[in-house]
DOVEXFI-502413 format. One record per residue (C-alpha): residue number from 1; chain; x, y, z. Coordinates in steps of 0.05 Angstrom, whole numbers. Example, Ala and Ser with C-alpha at 12.3 -4.5 7.8 and 13.67 -1.06 7.14 Angstrom:
BEGIN
<node n="1" chain="A" px="246" py="-90" pz="156"/>
<node n="2" chain="A" px="273" py="-21" pz="143"/>
This chain:
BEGIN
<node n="1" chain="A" px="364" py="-613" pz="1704"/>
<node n="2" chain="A" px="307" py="-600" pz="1756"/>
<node n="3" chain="A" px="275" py="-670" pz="1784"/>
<node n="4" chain="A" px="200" py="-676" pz="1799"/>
<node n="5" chain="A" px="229" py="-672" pz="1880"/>
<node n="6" chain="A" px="273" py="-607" pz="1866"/>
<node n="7" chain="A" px="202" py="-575" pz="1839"/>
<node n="8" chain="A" px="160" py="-598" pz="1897"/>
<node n="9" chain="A" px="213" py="-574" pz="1953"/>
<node n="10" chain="A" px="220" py="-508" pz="1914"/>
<node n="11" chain="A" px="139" py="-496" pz="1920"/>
<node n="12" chain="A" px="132" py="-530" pz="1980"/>
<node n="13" chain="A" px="111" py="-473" pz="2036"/>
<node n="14" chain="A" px="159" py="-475" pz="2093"/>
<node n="15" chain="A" px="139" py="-498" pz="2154"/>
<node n="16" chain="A" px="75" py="-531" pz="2129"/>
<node n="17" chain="A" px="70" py="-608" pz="2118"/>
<node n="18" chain="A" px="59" py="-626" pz="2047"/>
<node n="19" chain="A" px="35" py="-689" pz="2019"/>
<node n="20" chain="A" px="74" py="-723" pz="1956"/>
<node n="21" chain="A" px="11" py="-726" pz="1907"/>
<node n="22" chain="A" px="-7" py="-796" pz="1878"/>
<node n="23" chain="A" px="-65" py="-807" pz="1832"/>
<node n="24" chain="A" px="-70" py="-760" pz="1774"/>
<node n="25" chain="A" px="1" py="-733" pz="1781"/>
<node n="26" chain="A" px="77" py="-748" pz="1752"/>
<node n="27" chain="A" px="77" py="-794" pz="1824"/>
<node n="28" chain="A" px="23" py="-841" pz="1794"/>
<node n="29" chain="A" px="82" py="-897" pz="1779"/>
<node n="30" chain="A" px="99" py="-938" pz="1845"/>
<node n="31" chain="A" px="168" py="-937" pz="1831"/>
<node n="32" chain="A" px="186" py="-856" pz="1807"/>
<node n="33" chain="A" px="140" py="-838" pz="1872"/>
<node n="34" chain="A" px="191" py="-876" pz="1914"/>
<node n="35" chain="A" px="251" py="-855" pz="1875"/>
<node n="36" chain="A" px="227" py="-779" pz="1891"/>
<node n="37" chain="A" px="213" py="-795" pz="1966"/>
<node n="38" chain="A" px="278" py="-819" pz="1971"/>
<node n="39" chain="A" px="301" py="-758" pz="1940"/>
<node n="40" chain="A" px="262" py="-716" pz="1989"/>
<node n="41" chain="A" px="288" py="-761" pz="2053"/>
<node n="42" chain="A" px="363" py="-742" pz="2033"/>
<node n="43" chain="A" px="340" py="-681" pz="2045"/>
<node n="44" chain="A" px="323" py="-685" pz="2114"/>
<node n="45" chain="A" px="386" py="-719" pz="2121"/>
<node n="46" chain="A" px="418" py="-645" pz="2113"/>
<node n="47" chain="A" px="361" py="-613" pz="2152"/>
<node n="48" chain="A" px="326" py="-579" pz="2102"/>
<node n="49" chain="A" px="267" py="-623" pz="2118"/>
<node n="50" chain="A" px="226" py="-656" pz="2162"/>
<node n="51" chain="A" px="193" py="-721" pz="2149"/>
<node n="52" chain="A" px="118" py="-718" pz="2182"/>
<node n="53" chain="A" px="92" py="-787" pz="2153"/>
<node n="54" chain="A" px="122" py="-856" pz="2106"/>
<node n="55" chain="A" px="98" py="-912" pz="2094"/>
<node n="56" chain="A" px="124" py="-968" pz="2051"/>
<node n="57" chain="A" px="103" py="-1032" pz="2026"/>
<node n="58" chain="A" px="151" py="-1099" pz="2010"/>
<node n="59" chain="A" px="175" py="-1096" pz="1937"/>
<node n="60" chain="A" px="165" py="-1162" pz="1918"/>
<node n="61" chain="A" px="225" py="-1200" pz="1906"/>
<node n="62" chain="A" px="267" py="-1216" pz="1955"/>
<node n="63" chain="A" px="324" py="-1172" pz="1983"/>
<node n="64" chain="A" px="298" py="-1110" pz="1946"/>
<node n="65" chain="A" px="282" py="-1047" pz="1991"/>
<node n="66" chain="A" px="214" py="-1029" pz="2009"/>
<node n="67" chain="A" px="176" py="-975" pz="1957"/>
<node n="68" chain="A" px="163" py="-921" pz="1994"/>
<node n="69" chain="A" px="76" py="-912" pz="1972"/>
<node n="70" chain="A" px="69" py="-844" pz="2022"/>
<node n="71" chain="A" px="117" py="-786" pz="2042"/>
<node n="72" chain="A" px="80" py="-735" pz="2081"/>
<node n="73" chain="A" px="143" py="-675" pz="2093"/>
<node n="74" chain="A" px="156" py="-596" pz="2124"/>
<node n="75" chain="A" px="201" py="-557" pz="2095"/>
<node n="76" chain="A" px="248" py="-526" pz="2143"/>
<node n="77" chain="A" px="295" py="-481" pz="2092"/>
């Protein structure tokens, strides 16, 4: 099964940044845009790809992880 990250790497043009899209898109829900950031960031971890920006915000209740609410990445692969 192909996840929303496995389709944006896979059209993503290498060695340009690309912004994860937000509004309007699949991303739209706080919480499947982070789950496909973090998706992407494992990524980098084997050096396919470069993170260019992040931010994140506090989740709310304490002890949880930050959401991740921008992933700006290159893709190197």
């Amino acid at each position: 099964m192909t996840t929303i990250a496995d389709s944006l790497f896979a059209t993503a043009p290498i060695g340009q940044p690309v912004e994860l899209p937000r509004a309007g898109s699949w991303l739209e829900n706080d919480y499947v845009y982070d789950a496909t950031a973090r998706e992407i960031k494992q990524r980098a971890q084997q050096g396919c790809v470069e993170i260019v920006q992040e931010r994140q915000v506090a989740a709310g209740a304490s002890g949880d992880e930050p959401l991740i609410t921008h992933l700006a990445f290159r893709r190197l692969c």
